[in-house]
Structures are given as C-alpha cells and as structure tokens.
C-alpha positions in Angstrom: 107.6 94.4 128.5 106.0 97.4 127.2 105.9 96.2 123.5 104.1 93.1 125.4 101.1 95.2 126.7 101.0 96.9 123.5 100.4 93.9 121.5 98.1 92.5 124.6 96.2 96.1 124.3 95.9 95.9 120.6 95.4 92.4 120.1 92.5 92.4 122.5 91.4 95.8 120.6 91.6 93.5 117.6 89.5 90.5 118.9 86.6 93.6 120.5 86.3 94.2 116.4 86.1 91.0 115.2 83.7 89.8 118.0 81.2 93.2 118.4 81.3 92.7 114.4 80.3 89.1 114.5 77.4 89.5 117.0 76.2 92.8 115.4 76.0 91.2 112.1 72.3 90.2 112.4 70.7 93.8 113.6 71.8 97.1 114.1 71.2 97.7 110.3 69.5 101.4 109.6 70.0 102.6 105.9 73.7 102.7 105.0 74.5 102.7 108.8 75.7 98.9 109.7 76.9 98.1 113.1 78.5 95.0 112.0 81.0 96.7 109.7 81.0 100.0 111.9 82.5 98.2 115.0 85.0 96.5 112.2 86.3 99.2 110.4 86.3 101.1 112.8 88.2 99.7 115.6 90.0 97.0 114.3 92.7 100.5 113.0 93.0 101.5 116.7 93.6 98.3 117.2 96.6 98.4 115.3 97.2 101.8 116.1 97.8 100.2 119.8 100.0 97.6 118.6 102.4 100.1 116.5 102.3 103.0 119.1 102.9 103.8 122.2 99.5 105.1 124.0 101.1 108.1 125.1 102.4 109.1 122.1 98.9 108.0 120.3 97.4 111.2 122.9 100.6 113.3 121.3 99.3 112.7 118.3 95.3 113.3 118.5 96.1 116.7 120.7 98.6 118.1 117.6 96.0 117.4 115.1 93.3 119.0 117.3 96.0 122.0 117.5 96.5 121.9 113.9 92.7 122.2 113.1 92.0 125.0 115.1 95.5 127.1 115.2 95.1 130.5 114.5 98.5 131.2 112.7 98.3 134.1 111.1 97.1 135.3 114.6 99.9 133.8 116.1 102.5 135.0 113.6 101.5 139.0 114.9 101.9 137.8 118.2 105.3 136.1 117.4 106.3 139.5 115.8 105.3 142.2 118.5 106.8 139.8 121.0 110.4 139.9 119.3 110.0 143.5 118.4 109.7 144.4 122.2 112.5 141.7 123.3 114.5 143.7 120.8 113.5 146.9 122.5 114.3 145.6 125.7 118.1 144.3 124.6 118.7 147.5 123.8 117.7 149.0 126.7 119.0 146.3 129.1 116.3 145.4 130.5 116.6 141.4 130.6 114.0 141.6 133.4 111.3 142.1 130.3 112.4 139.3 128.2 112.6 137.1 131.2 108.9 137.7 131.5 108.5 136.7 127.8 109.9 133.2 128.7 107.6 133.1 131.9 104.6 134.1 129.8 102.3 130.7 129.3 100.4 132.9 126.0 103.3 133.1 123.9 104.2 130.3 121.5 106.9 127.9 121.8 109.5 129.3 119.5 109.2 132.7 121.8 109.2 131.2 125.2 113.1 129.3 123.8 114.4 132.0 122.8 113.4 134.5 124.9 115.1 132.3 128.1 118.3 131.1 125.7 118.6 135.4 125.0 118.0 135.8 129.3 120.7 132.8 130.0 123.4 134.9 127.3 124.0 132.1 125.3 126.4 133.3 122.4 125.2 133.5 119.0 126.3 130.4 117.7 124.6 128.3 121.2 121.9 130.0 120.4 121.3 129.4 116.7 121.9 125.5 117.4 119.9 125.5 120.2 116.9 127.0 118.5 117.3 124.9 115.8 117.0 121.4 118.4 113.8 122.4 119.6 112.5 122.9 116.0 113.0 119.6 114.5 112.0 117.9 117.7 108.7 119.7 117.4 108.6 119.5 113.7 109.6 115.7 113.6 106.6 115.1 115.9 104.7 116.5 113.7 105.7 114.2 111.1 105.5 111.4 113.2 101.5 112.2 114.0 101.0 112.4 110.6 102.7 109.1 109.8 100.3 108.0 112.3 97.7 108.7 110.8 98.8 107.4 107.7 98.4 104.1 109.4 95.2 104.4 110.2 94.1 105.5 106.7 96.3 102.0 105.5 94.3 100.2 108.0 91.4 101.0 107.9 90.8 99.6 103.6 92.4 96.5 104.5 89.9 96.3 107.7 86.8 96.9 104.9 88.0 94.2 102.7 88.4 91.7 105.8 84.1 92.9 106.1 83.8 92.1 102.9 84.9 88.7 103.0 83.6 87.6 106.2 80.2 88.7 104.6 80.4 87.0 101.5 81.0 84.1 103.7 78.6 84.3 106.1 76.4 85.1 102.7 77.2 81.8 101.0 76.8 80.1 104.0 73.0 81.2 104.0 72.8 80.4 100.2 70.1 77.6 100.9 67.7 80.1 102.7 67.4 83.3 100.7 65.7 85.1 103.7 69.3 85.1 105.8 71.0 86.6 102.6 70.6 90.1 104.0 73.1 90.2 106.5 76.1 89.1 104.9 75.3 91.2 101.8 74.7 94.6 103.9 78.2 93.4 105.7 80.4 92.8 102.6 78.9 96.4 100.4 78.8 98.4 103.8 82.4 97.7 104.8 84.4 98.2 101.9 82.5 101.9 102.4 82.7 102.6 105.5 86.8 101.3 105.0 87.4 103.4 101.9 85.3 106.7 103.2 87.2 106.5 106.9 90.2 106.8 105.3 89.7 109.6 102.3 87.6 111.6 104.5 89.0 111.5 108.0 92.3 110.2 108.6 93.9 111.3 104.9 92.8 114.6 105.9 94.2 114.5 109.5 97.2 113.4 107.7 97.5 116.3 105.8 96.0 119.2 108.2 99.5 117.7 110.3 102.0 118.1 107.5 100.6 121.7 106.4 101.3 122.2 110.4 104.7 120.9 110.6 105.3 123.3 107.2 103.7 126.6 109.2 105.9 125.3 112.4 109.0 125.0 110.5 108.4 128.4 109.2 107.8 129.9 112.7 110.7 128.5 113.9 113.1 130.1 111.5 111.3 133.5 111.9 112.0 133.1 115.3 115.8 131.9 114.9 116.2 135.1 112.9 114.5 137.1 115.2 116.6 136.0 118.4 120.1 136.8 116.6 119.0 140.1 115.2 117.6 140.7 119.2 121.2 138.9 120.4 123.0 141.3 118.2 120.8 144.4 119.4 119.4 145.1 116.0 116.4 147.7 116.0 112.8 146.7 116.4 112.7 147.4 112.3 115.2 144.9 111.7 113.1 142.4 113.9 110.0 143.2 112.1 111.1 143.3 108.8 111.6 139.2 109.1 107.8 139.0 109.0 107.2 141.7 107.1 109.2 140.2 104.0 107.4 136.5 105.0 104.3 138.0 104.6 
C-alpha cells in the first residue's frame, strides 16, 4: 500500500512536470531563465525521488545535508573532548549523578549523549564497545543513504534535460513551416540540457559529497568517543581521555 502512494505521489509529481512544462513552453522566457524546462528539470527528479523514497526518509535526508553544511566540527570535536574529560573526572570520583546529566543534556552531540547513559546504566566493557558501535553505523549508514539519495537526483536530473531537449526539437520541427514559432522549441531543447547538466554538477553532486565528507567526520567522532567511554569505564585520567583528540588532531 505504501509503495502504491509512492508511485501515485511521484507519478502525479511526474505528470505536474510534464504538464507545467508543456503549457509554459510558449512564455515565461527571460534570458537563459526558461520556465518550460525549469518546471521539467526540475521537478520531474523529485518526482522520482517520491517514487524511490519514502517521504519521511526524503525529510531525513534534506535535514542531514542542511546539518552537514552548516556543522561546526571542529567546534564540536572541543565540546566532545571537555565533555569526556569531565565524565572521566566524575568516574573517578563516583559521582554518576554528573554523567547522568551529560546524557540528559540536549547540547551535547550524539556520540556523548550514548555513551554517557550506556557508562550511567554499567554496561561492561564489552556491551559497551558493541553498543557504541550500533549507533554509529546506524547514523553513518544514514548518511550514506542521503547521499545515495542525492545521487539520484543528480542521475535524474540529465536524463530529465535530455527528455527537454527532445520534446523541443519536436515541438521545433513541428513549427518548421512557420519560422516565427521556431523560438520556443529551440529555447526548450538548449535550455534544458543546461539547466539538467548544471542542477546536477552544482547542487545535488555537491550535496552528495558535503554528506559523505559528513558520514567520514561522524565515523571519526564516533570512534573518539568509543575510545573515550572505555578509557572513562576503566577510570583512566582526564589525560588519558584527552590525549584521543589530542593525537586526532
């Protein structure tokens, strides 16, 4: 049923692009800007997008690569650091009460957050090693997954330019017998292979990539953290904890 709405959502995505292209294609023409093609290239890879994803996991997707293009890591790495170095403090002292208040904390990141509560809950050294390591490909993996995503869309969105450019050379021989309606078809079939080759090499290529440089810097703070939270389960000193980012650096 729900592959059944996706292809309902997408197809009808599908026939928006074709149809707003169609009934566009004789106005809406300002210097390289072409409404015909624009409504084309443009939607016809959501429309696809809709049919190949689920539309929750299509929001997943667009909020990780907003994430990813404005995450400040290296700020985020100090803040990973002190936060261990005082949960190592606090082991040693016994006071669990502190690193419970880690976990509670909404500013810390993720990879804090587990294993501050996995360190509060006792898990032994080997539960917690495995457990940290779940959570970190399932966030990594979705990373991958919004950049594969993406990907699509930068497959699509070519192909959807090419389908412009045929439909205008048709509508263009069409009009061969009156050289005055040659315009449209012409602006159509030049503007869409652009628009198709530009949407994907500058915006979704790039998305693309901005998500798998994340899910590298996420992998990374994951394993700083598993480190972290055995040296802390093993009451190392707050230099021991510290010198994990210290040699990353």
């Amino acid at each position: 049923m729900r592959l059944l709405l996706r292809i309902l959502l997408g197809g009808g995505l599908l026939a928006l692009a074709f149809i707003a292209s169609r009934a566009l294609e004789h106005g809406g023409e300002v210097g390289l800007f072409n409404a015909s093609a624009f409504a084309l290239v443009i939607i016809g890879p959501l429309g696809v997008a809709l049919v190949a994803y689920e539309r929750s996991e299509i929001v997943r997707h667009v909020r990780a690569v907003i994430t990813a293009l404005g995450d400040a890591n290296e700020a985020g790495r100090r803040a990973s650091a002190a936060a261990f170095v005082a949960m190592a403090q606090a082991k040693k002292g016994g006071r669990l009460q502190e690193i419970a208040a880690v976990a509670d904390a909404g500013s810390t990141s993720r990879e804090v957050r587990a294993a501050a509560l996995l360190i509060v809950k006792r898990y032994d050294r080997a539960a917690l090693r495995e457990a940290l390591l779940a959570q970190a490909s399932s966030e990594v993996n979705g990373l991958k997954r919004g950049e594969d995503f993406f990907l699509t869309l930068a497959r699509a969105a070519p192909a959807f330019g090419l389908i412009g450019t045929i439909l205008g050379f048709i509508d263009l021989l069409r009009q061969l017998s009156d050289a005055s309606k040659l315009g449209p078809g012409m602006a159509l079939a030049l503007t869409a292979t652009l628009y198709g080759i530009a949407t994907s090499y500058c915006v979704y290529h790039p998305l693309a990539k901005a998500l798998s440089a994340q899910a590298r810097l996420r992998a990374g703070a994951w394993r700083e953290a598993e480190q972290a939270a055995l040296l802390v389960h093993d009451e190392r000193g707050a230099q021991d904890v510290q010198a994990i980012w210290e040699r990353a650096a």
